[in-house]
C-alpha positions in Angstrom: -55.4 16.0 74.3 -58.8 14.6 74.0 -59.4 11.4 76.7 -60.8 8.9 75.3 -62.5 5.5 76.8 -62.7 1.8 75.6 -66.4 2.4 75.4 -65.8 5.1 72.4 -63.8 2.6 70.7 -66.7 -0.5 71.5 -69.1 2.1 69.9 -67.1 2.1 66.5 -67.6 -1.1 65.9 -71.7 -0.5 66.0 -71.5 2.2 63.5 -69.3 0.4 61.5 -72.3 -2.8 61.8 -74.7 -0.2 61.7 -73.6 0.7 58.0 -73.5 -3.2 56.7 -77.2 -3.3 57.6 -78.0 -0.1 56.5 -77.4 -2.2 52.8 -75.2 1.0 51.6 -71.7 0.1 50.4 -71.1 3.5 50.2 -72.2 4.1 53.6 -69.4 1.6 55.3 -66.5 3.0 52.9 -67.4 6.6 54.3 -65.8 4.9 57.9 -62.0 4.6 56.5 -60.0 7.1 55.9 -59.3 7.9 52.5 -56.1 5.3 52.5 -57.6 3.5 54.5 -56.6 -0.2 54.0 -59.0 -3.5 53.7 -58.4 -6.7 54.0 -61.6 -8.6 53.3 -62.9 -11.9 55.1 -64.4 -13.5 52.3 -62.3 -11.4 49.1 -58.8 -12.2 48.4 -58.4 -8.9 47.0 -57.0 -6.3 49.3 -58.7 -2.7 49.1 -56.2 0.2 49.3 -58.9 3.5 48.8 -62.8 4.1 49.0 -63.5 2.6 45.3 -62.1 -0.2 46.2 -63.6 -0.8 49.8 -66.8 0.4 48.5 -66.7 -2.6 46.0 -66.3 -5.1 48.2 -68.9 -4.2 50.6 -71.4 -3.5 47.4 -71.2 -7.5 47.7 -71.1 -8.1 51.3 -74.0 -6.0 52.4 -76.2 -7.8 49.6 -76.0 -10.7 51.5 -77.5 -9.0 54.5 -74.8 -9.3 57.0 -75.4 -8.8 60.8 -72.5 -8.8 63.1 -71.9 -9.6 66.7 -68.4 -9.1 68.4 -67.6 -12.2 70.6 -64.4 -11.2 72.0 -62.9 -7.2 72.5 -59.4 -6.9 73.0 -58.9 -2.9 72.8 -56.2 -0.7 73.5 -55.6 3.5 72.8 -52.4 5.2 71.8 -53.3 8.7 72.0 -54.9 9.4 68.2 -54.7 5.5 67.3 -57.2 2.8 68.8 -56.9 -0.8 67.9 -59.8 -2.9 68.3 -58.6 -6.8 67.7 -60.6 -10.1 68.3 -63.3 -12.4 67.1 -66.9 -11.3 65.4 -69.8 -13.4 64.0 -72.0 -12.3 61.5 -75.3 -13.8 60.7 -76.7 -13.4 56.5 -80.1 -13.4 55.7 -80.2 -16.6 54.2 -79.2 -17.8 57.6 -75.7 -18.6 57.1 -72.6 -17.3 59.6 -69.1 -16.9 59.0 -66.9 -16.3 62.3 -63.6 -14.5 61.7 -60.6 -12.8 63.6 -60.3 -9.4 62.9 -58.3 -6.2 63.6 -59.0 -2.7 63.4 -57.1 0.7 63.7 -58.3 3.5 63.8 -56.7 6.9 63.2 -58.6 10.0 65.3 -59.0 13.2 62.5 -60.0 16.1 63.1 -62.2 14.8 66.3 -62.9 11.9 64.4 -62.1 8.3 64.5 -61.8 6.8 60.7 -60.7 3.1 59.9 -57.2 3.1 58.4 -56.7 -0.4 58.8 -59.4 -3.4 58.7 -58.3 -6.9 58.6 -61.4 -9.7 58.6 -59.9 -13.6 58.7 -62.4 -16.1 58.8 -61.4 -18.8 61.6 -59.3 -21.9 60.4 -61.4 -24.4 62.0 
């Protein structure tokens, strides 16, 4: 079994941020596995497979998005990581949305993918 730290997991999260900027929706729908399951912040669709992931971020990256993670909670089951807590992101029109948000990841083949990603933006 393959150890892995809280660090690894911290690191998925800048990828994952790494993609929004890279303005590529294709890019960020690469990081979930293939039913892998979305739900958006700002979409009340929820995105059950690439196409549909890749659609909703086709919009969100447009707007430029830059995200910073304000609060970590993670914790590591063997070949599933959940990464849950609070994010900011900042839009180039200087807006910013802050949101609760969960993530799972599933660890293929040596690889951690998003199979769950659930973005709430905060009720107050």
């Amino acid at each position: 079994m393959i150890k892995t730290d809280k660090n690894e997991i911290m690191a998925l999260f800048d990828e994952w941020n790494n993609a929004l900027q890279s303005g590529d929706p294709r890019k960020v729908a690469s990081l979930y596995e293939g039913g892998g399951i979305l739900l958006p912040t700002v979409s009340n669709q929820v995105r059950h497979n690439h196409a549909e992931i890749e659609d909703y971020f086709v919009h969100f990256v447009a707007k430029g998005p830059v995200g910073k993670i304000n609060e970590a909670n993670i914790r590591i089951f063997n070949d599933l990581a959940i990464n849950s807590g609070v994010y900011t992101f900042t839009f180039k029109d200087g807006a910013s949305v802050q949101a609760r948000f969960t993530f799972v990841y599933h660890r293929k083949n040596e690889r951690w993918m998003i199979t769950e990603h659930h973005s709430s933006q905060m009720p107050e």
